[in-house]
C-alpha positions in Angstrom: 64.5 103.6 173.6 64.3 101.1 170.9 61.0 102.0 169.9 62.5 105.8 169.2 65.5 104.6 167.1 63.5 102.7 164.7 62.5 105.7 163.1 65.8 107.1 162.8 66.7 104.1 161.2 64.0 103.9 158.5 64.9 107.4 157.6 68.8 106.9 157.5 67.9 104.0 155.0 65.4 105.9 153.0 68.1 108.9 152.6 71.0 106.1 151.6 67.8 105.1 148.9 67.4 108.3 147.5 71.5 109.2 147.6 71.5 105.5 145.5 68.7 106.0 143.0 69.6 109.8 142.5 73.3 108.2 141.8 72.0 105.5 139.2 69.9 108.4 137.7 72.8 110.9 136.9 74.6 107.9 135.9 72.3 106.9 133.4 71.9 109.9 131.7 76.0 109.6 131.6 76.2 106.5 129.9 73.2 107.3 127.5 74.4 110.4 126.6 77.1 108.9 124.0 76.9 106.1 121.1 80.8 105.7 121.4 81.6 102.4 123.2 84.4 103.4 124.7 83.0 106.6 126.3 80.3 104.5 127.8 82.5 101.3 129.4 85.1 103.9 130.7 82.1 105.6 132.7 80.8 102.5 133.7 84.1 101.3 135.0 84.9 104.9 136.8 81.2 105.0 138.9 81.7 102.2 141.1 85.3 102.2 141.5 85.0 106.0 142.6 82.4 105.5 145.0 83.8 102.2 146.5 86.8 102.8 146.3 88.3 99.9 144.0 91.4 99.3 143.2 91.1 97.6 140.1 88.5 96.7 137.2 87.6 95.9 133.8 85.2 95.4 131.5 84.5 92.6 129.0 82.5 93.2 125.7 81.2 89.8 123.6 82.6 90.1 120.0 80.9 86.8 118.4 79.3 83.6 120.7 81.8 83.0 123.2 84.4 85.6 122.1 84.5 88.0 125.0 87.4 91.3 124.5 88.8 93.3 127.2 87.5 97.0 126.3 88.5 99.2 129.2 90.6 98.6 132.4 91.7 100.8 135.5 94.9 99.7 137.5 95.9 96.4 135.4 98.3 96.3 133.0 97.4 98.1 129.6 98.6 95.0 127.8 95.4 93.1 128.5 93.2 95.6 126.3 91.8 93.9 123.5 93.2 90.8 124.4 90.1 88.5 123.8 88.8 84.7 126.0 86.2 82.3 125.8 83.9 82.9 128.4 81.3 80.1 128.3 80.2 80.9 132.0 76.6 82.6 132.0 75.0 84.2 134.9 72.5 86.7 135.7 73.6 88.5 139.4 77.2 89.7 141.2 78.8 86.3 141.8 82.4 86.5 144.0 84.9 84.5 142.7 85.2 82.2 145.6 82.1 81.4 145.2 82.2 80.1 141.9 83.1 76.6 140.6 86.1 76.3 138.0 84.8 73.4 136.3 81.9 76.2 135.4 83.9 79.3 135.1 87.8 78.6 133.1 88.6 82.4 133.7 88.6 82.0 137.6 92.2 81.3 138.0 92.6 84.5 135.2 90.7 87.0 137.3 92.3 85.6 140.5 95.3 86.0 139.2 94.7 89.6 138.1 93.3 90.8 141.7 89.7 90.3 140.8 87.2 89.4 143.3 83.4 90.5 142.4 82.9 89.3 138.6 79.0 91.0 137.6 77.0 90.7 134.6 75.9 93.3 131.8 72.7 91.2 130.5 70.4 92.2 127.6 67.2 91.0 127.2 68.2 87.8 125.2 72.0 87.3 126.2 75.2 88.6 128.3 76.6 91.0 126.5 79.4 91.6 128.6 80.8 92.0 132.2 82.6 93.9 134.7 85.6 92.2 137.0 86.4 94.8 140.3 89.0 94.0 142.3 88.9 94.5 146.6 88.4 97.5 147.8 91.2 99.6 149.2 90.3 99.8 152.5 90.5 95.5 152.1 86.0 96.1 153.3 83.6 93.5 152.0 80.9 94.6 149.4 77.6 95.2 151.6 74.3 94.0 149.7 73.6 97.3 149.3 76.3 97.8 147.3 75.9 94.7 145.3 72.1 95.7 145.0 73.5 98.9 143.7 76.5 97.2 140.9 73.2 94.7 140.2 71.3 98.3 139.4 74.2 99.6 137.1 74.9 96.7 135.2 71.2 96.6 134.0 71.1 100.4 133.2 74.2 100.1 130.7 73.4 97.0 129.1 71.1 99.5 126.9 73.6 101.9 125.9 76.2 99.2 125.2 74.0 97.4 123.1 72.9 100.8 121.4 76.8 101.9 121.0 77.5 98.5 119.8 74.6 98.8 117.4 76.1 101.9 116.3 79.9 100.8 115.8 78.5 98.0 113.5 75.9 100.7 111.5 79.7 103.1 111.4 81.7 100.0 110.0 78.8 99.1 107.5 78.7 103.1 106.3 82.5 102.9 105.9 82.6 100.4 103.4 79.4 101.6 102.0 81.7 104.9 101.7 84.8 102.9 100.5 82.4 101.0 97.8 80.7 104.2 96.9 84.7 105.5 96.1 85.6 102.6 94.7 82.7 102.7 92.4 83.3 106.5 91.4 87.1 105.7 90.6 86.5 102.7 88.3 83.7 105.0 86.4 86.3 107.6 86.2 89.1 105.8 84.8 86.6 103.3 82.8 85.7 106.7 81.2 89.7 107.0 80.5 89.9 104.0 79.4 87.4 104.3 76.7 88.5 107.5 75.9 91.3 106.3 73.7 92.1 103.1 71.6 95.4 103.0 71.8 97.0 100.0 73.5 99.5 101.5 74.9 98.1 104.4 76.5 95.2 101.9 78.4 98.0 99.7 79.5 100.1 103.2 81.2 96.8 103.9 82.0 95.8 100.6 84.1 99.4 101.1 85.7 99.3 104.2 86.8 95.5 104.1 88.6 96.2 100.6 90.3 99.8 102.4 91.5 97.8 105.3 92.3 95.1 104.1 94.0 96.8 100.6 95.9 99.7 102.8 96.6 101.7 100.1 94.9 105.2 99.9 95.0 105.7 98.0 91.8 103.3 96.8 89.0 104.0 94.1 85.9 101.7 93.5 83.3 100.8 91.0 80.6 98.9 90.8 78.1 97.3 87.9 75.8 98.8 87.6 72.5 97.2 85.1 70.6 97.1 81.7 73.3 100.0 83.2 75.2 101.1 85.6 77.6 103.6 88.0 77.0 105.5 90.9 79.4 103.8 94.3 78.4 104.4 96.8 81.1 105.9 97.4 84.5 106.6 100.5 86.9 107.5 101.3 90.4 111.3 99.9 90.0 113.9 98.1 88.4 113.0 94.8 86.2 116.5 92.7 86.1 117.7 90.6 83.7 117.1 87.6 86.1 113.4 88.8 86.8 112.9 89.0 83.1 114.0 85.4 83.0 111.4 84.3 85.0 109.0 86.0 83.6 109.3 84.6 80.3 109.3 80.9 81.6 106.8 79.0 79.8 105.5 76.9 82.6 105.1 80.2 84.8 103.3 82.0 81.4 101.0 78.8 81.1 99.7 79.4 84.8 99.2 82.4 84.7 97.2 82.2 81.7 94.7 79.9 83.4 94.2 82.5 86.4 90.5 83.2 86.8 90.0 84.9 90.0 92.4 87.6 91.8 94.6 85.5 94.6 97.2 87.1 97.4 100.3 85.2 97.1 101.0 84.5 101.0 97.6 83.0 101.1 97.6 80.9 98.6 99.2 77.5 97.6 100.9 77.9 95.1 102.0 75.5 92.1 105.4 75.1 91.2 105.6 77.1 88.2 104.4 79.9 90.1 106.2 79.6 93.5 108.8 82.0 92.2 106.5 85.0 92.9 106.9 84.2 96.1 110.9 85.6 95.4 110.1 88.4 93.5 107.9 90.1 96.3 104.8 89.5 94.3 101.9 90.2 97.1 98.8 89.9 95.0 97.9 88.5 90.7 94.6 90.0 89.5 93.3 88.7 86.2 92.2 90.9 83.3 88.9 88.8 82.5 86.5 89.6 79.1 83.7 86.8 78.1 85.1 84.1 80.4 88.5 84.3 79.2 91.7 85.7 80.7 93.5 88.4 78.5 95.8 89.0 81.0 97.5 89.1 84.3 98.8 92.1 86.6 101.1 91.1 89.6 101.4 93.7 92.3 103.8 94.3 94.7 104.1 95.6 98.4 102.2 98.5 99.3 104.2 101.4 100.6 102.8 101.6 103.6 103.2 97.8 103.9 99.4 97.2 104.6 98.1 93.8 103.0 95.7 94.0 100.0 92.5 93.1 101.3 89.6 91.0 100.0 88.1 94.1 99.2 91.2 95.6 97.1 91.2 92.5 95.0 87.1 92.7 94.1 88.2 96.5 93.3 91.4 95.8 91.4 89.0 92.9 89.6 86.5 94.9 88.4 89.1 97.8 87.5 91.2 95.2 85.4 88.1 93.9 83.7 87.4 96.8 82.2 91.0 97.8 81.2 90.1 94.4 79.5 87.6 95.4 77.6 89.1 98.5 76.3 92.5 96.5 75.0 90.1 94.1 73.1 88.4 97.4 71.3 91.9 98.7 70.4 92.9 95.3 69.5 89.8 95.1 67.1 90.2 98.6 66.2 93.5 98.1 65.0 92.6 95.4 62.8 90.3 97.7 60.7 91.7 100.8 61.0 95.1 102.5 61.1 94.7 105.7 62.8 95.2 108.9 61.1 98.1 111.1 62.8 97.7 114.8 63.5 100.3 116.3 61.5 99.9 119.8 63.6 100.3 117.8 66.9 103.3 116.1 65.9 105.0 119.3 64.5 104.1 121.1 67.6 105.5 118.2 69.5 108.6 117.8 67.5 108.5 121.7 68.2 108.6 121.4 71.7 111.2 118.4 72.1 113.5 119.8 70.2 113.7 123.0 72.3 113.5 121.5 75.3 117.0 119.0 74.5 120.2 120.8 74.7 122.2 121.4 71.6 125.6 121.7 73.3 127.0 120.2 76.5 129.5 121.4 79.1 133.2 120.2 78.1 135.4 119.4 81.3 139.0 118.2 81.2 137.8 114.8 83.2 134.4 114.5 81.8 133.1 113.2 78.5 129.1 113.8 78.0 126.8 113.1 75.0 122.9 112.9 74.4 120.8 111.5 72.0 117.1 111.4 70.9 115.5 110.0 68.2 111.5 110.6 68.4 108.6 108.4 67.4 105.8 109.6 64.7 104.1 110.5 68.0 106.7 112.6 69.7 106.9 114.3 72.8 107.2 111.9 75.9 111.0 111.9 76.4 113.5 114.6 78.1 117.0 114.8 78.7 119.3 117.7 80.0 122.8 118.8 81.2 122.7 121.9 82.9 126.4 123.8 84.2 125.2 124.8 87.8 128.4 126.4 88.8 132.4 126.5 88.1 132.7 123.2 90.0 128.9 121.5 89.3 126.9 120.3 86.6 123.7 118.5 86.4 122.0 115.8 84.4 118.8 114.6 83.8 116.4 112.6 81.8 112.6 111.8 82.3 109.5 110.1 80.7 105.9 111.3 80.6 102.9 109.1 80.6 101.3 109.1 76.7 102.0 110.5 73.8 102.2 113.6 72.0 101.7 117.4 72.1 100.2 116.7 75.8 103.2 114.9 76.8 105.2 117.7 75.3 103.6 120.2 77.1 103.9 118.6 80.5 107.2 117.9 79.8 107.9 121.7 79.1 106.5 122.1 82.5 109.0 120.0 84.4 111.9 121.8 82.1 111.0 125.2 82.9 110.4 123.8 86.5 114.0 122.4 86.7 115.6 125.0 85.3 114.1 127.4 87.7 114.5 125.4 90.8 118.0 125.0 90.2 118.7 128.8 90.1 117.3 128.9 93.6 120.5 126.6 94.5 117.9 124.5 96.6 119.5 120.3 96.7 118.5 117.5 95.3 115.8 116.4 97.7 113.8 120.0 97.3 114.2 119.8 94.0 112.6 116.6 93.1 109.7 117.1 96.1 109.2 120.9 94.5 108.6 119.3 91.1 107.1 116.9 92.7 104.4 119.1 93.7 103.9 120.7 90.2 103.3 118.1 88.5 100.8 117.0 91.2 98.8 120.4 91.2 98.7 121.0 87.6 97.3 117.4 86.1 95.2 114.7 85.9 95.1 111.6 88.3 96.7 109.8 84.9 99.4 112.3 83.9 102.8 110.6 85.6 106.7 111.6 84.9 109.5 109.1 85.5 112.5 111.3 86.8 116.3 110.8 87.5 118.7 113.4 88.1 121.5 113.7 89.5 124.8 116.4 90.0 128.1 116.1 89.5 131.2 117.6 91.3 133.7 118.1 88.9 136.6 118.9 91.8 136.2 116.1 94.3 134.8 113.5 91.3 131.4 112.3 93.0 128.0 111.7 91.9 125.1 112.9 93.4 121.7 111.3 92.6 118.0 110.8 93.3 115.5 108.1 90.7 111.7 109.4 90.8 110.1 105.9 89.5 112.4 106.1 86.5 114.1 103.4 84.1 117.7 102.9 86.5 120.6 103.6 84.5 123.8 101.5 84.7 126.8 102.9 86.5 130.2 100.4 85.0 132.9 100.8 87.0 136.8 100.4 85.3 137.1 97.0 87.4 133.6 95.3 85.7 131.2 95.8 88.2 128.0 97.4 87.4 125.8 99.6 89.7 122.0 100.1 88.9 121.1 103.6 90.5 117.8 103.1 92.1 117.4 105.3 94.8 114.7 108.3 95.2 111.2 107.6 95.2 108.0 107.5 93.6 107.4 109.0 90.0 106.4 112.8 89.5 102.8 113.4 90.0 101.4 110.7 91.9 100.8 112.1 95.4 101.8 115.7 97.0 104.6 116.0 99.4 106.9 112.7 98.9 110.4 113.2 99.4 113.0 111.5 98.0 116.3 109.8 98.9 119.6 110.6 97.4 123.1 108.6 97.2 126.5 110.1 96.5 128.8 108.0 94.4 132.5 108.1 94.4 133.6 108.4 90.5 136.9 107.1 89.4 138.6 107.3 85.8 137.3 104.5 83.3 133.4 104.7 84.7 131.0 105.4 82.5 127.1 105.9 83.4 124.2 105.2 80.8 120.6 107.3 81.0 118.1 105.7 79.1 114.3 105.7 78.6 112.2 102.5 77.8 112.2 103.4 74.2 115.5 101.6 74.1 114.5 98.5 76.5 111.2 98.1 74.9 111.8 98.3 71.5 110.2 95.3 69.5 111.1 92.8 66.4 108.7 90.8 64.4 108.8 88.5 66.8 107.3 90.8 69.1 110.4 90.3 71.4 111.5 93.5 73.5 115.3 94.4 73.4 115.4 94.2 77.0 117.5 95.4 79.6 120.3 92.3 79.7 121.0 93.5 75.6 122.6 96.8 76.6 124.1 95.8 79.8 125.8 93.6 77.2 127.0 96.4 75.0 128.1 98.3 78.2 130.7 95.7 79.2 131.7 95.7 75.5 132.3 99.5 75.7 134.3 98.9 78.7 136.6 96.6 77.5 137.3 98.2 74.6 137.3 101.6 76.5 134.8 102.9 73.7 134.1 106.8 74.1 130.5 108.3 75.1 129.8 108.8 71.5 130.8 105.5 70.7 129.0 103.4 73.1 125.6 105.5 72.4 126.1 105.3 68.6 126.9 101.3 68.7 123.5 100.8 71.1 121.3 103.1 68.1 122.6 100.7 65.5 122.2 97.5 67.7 118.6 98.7 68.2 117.9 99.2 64.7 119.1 96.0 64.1 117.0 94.2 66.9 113.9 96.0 65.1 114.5 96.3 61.6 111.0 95.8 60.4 108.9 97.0 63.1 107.9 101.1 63.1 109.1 102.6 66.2 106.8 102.4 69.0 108.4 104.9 71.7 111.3 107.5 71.8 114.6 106.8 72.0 117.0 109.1 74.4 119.8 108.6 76.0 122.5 110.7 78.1 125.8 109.0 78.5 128.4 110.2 80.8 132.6 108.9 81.0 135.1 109.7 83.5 138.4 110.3 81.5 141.8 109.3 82.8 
């Protein structure tokens, strides 16, 4: 009788064989089928726990020497994926846990605590790779050596295709950045070719602005520029620069550092000295240096990113290189403007002066409660600013004022654009929030990646005396209240035309009798003296508490800040145009 069940036997164990090797067949072409890693670990995971019936697993991937990550898991917690330990233990078959020394493996107590029990390696032909922890089975049965023979089998068959899909994830990462370099490398030849396409100071430094806004997603941006040995405050967008902010910014000590910066630096990860630790309170995140011939011509400090993403070591090589050559342009207009003054198209600035002029209202709404007045005086090269006050209905009005990037009969034209825009959005009754996200849009659509309006506007309810309002990136205008206090109106969003679909906040504002609210543009801020001082922000709040005090009218208050102005830059041809839309709430 024994002799006749030996046969039996052989064959029973030839079948299991073939059920095995057939198994570790399909399941190779499974796991070679796909490059993506986790496609591969989650199949490797799923083939013995199916067919054993294991109640628990995961696999382990090395990331550099000793690093080892937790890549897939089945019936653990999902907090342990990616969670990364230092697996110095090396071994080359299944090994259970209880038989393994702790002095040689630190993660026993780990895996014990997690369930595990069987612990097998995923070996390539030089090191481990990686391995797989299974936990007991369900039916609580030890693994036969069949079955370790088999896990022994699997391991060795996968160790191919994780290497290969790890190969692959590193070739993917490496064509990313190529990609991102390749980007990178097309956007500074684009706005390089901007940058050269013009010689005038002003437009490279809007210019500069707008792409490292544009492109970093930047939610502020301050500039300066090397005059002479020294450093001076040029430019800034992307929100409100305070009278406090402007003091520290013209503090000598922090001017002198700054001056000295060769090489682009995050602020969090830096030490700082003293004279520049107050970055630190002004939510600088990055300074990038404007370099030409080993010498610094200037400095841009960046804020937070909007979506609050850090600036990485490859943003600052781009922002580098992209400053550098904003460097090299502002030297040609600088030595072009020694030779040279430019001739002015007298066709583009009548056409401009054309344009402006139709564009500004020549009458305003009169209201028992309400006393409004405008004003605009434009440069030689006109057409960037707009203002408007629009009756919207028996009980509404609106205001408005903007500022387009550049200069003349282009910047008229776009401006056009966003009056017609305006004036036709609000006969669709639509509220503040579509309005500004609609013009938004048009802006967007119909320029260039350098074409940018600043934008407030805001309505006013002449029954229940409130103020509604939204800022796209513009200048913020001063709200003074009768008891002294002084509101800057800063909420909205991001200027016109720099990404599709933004929306845009809005605030309502209770008005009372005695307030009185100032729109400006940063023709009035930024005008100069000899002294190449700007007029600055903390000059006209200073006139605005006068005017309170003295309860000055509309017309007053805007005529005594044109004269103060002129004053401040008697000498010095205007730069930039001067607008500004006043608004007093009568007794």
């Amino acid at each position: 009788m024994e002799d006749a069940k030996e046969p039996g036997i052989v064959n029973s164990e030839l079948d299991q064989r073939h059920v095995e090797l057939k198994s570790l067949f399909e399941t190779s072409k499974v796991l070679n089928s796909s490059l993506q890693l986790n496609t591969i670990l989650n199949n490797l995971l799923l083939t013995p726990m199916g067919r054993m019936m294991i109640s628990r697993g995961l696999v382990m991937v090395s990331e550099d020497g000793n690093k080892f990550s937790i890549r897939n898991i089945k019936g653990l917690s999902r907090e342990l994926l990616n969670s990364t330990c230092d697996v110095e233990f090396r071994f080359d078959k299944p090994v259970f846990l209880t038989d393994v020394d702790l002095n040689e493996c630190k993660l026993k107590n780990f895996f014990l605590e997690l369930g595990i029990e069987l612990i097998l390696p995923i070996n390539s032909t030089s090191r481990m790779i990686g391995m797989i922890a299974l936990g007991k089975k369900i039916n609580r049965s030890r693994y036969t050596e069949a079955e370790l023979e088999f896990l022994n089998s699997l391991t060795n068959l996968a160790s191919t295709a994780i290497e290969n899909a790890i190969i692959f994830q590193k070739l993917e990462s490496v064509n990313r950045k190529l990609d991102t370099k390749i980007q990178q490398l097309n956007t500074i030849f684009d706005i390089g070719r901007e940058l050269n396409s013009t010689l005038d100071k002003k437009k490279i430094v809007n210019l500069l602005v707008y792409a490292i806004m544009g492109e970093m997603a930047a939610q502020r941006c301050n500039i300066f520029l090397k005059k002479g040995t020294k450093l001076t405050f040029a430019d800034y967008r992307g929100g409100a620069t305070k009278t406090g902010e402007m003091a520290v910014f013209a503090d000598p000590d922090l001017l002198r550092e700054l001056a000295d910066v060769t090489k682009p630096f995050l602020v969090k990860d830096t030490i700082l000295p003293s004279a520049l630790a107050p970055l630190r309170n002004l939510n600088i995140n990055a300074v990038v240096p404007m370099r030409i011939q080993d010498k610094t011509g200037g400095v841009v400090l960046l804020g937070e990113r909007i979506n609050h993403v850090d600036y990485t070591a490859d943003d600052l090589e781009f922002l580098a290189t992209l400053c550098n050559a904003a460097a090299i342009s502002l030297e040609n207009a600088r030595l072009f403007d020694e030779t040279i003054e430019k001739q002015r198209m007298e066709e583009e600035l009548n056409i401009a002066r054309e344009i402006q002029t139709r564009l500004l209202p020549d009458s305003y709404p009169e209201y028992d409660h309400f006393e409004i007045m405008g004003y605009n005086v434009p440069s030689r090269e006109v057409g960037g600013d707009y203002f408007d006050c629009i009756r919207l209905d028996q009980h509404r009005f609106a205001i408005a004022i903007g500022d387009v990037s550049g200069k003349g009969a282009p910047a008229s034209l776009l401006m056009s654009n966003l009056h017609a825009g305006l004036h036709t959005l609000i006969m669709t009754k639509a509220d503040i929030t579509t309005i500004l996200s609609k013009l938004n849009n048009l802006i967007q659509a119909h320029t260039t990646f350098d074409k940018f309006i600043t934008f407030f506007y805001a309505e006013i309810n002449i029954d229940e005396f409130t103020l509604t309002y939204a800022n796209a990136g513009h200048n913020p205008p001063f709200l003074y209240r009768r008891d002294g206090s002084c509101m800057s109106l800063e909420k909205g969003g991001l200027l016109l035309g720099m990404m599709p679909n933004l929306t845009y906040e809005t605030e309502t504002i209770q008005l009372k009798p005695g307030d009185q609210l100032l729109m400006f543009t940063d023709g009035v801020t930024e005008a100069m003296n000899t002294l190449e001082m700007e007029y600055g922000e903390w000059r006209l709040q200073a006139i605005l508490e006068y005017a309170l005090k003295n309860d000055l009218k509309i017309q007053e208050l805007i005529n005594k800040i044109v004269v103060e102005v002129k004053d401040f830059s008697q000498g010095m041809p205007q730069a930039d145009d001067i607008t500004m839309l006043g608004l007093k709430v009568l007794n």
